[in-house]
C-alpha positions in Angstrom: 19.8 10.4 -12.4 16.7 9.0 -11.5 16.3 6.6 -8.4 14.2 3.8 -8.8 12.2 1.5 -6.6 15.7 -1.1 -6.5 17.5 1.7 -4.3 15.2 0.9 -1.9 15.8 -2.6 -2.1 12.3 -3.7 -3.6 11.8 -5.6 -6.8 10.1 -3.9 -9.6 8.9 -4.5 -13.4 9.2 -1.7 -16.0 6.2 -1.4 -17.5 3.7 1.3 -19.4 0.5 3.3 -18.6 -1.2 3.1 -22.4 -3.7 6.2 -22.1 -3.9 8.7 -25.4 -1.7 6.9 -27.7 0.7 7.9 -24.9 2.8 4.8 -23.4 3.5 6.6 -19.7 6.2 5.4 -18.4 5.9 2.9 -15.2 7.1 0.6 -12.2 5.4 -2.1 -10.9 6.3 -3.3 -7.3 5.2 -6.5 -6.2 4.3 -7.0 -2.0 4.9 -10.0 -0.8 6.8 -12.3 -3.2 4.0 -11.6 -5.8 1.0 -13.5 -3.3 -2.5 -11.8 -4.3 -3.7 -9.2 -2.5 -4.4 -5.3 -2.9 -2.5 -2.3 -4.5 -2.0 1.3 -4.4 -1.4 3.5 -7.6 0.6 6.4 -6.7 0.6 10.0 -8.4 3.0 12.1 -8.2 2.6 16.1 -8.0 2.6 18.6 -10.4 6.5 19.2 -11.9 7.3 15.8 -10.5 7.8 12.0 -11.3 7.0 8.6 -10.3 10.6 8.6 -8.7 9.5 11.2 -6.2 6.5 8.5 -4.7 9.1 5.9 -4.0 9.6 6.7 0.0 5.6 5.7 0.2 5.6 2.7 -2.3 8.0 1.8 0.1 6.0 2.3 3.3 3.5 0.6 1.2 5.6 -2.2 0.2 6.6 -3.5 3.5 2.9 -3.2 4.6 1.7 -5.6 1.6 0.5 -3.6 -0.8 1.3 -3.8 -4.8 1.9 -0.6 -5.8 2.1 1.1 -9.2 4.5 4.1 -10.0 3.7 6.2 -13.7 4.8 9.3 -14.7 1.5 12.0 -15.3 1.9 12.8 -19.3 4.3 15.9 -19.4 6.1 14.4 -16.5 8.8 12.8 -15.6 10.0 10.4 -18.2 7.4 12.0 -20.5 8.4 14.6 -23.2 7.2 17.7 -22.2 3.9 19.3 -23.0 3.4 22.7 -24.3 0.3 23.9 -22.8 -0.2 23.1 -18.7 -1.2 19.7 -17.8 -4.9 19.9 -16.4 -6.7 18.3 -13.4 -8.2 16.5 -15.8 -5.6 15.1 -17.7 -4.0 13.6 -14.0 -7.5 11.8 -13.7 -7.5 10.3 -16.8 -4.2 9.4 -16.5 -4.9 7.7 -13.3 -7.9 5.8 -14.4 -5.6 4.5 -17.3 -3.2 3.7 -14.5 -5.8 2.2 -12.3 -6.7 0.1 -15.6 -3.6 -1.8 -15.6 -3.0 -2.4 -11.6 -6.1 -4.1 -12.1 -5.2 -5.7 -15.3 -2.6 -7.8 -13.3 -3.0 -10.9 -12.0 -1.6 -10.3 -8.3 -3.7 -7.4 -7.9 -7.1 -8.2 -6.1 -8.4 -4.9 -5.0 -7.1 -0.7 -6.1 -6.8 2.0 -4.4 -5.4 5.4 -5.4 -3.1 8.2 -3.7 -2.2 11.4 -4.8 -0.1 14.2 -4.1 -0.7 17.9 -4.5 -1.8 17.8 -8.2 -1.9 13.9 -8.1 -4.5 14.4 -5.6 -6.9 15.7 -8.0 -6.7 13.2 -10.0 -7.0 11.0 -7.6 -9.7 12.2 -6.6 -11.9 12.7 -10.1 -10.5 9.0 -10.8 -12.4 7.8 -7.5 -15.2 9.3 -8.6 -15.2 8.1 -12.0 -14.7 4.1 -11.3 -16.5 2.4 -8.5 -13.8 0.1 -8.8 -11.4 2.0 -7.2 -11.7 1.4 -3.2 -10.0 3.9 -1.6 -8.7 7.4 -2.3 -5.4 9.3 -0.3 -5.4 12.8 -1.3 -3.6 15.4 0.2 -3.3 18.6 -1.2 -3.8 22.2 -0.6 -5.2 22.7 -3.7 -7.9 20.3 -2.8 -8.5 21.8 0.8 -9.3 24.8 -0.7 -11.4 23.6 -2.9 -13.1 21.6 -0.2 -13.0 24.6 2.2 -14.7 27.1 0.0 -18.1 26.7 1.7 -16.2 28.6 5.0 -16.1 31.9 2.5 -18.9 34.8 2.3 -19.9 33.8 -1.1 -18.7 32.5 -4.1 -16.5 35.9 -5.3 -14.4 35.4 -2.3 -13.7 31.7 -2.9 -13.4 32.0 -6.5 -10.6 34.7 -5.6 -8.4 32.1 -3.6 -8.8 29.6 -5.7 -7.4 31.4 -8.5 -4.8 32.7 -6.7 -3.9 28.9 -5.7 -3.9 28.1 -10.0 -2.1 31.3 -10.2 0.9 29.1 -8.1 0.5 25.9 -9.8 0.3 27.8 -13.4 -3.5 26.1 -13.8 -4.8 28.4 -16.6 -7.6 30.2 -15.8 -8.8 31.7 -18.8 -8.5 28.6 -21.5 -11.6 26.9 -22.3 -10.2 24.0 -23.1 -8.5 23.2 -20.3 -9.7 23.1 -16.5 -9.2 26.5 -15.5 -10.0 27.8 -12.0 -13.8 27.8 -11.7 -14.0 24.6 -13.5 -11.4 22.9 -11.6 -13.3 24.2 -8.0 -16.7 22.9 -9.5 -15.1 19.4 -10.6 -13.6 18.8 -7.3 -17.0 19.1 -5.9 -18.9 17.3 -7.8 -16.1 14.3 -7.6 -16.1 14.8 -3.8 -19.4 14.6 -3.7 -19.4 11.7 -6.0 -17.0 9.1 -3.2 -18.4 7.6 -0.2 -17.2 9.2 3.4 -15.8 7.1 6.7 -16.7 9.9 8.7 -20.4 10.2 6.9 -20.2 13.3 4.4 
């Protein structure tokens, strides 16, 4: 059974992520008795849920922050897809998601954060919308990606990313989804796309 944001003690609204003619499935915690102020849209991982980003909407939560929960499409609450989900499918998912954090009325300010898979789309999301403040990505899928200009040349990076999509079961192969080289090249460009603190 799926926990939810109430066995943590926090009020939360059911809600939906309308992106595709998909409805994805969604919680909506309010900080702070509902006074305006910023929120956080979570992403989960790839295999994962909503329910697995509770223990940081909660760190979130009691810090002030609105936070939005969603299932990825394929995820969670979702039926199941038959091909992979792709990086880009979590980034368009989390703009959609993005969309309505915004779309409420509480909700002065977005940022994003994203796990593993989640990352990348919180990442290309960032990119995409100057609206969205701040990005939280960790991921080793991302640091490799980031990390490839510490290889010889491009054969030897290509080969470890691919071996990290090998892991995650990112296709490598399909042209119409994000396979390996793409994936690498998009999380560039998107990188390269934010704003830095420390400058880049």
């Amino acid at each position: 059974m799926q926990a939810t944001p109430a066995d943590l003690g926090m009020p939360f609204e059911d809600t939906v992520v309308p992106v595709d003619a998909l409805d994805l499935p969604a919680w909506f915690i309010p900080a702070r008795d509902g006074a305006p102020g910023p929120g956080v849209v979570l992403v989960h991982g790839w295999e994962s849920g909503r329910d697995r980003t509770l223990p940081m909407a909660h760190f979130l939560n009691a810090a002030g922050f609105h936070c939005l929960l969603f299932d990825v499409r394929g995820h969670g609450a979702n039926e199941p897809e038959l091909l992979p989900v792709s990086g880009g499918e979590f980034g368009r998912d989390t703009l959609a998601a993005v969309d309505v954090l915004l779309g409420r009325p509480e909700v002065t300010a977005a940022a994003v954060s994203g796990h593993s898979m989640g990352a990348i789309g919180a990442i290309l999301a960032g990119a995409a919308d100057p609206r969205i403040a701040a990005v939280v990505a960790p991921s080793k899928v991302v640091a490799v990606a980031l990390n490839t200009s510490l290889f010889r040349d491009d054969d030897e990076a290509r080969a470890l990313v691919e071996a990290v999509a090998a892991e995650t079961g990112l296709p490598t192969d399909d042209p119409y989804r994000f396979g390996a080289d793409r994936l690498w090249r998009d999380i560039h460009e998107a990188v390269d796309a934010l704003p830095w603190v420390d400058g880049r």
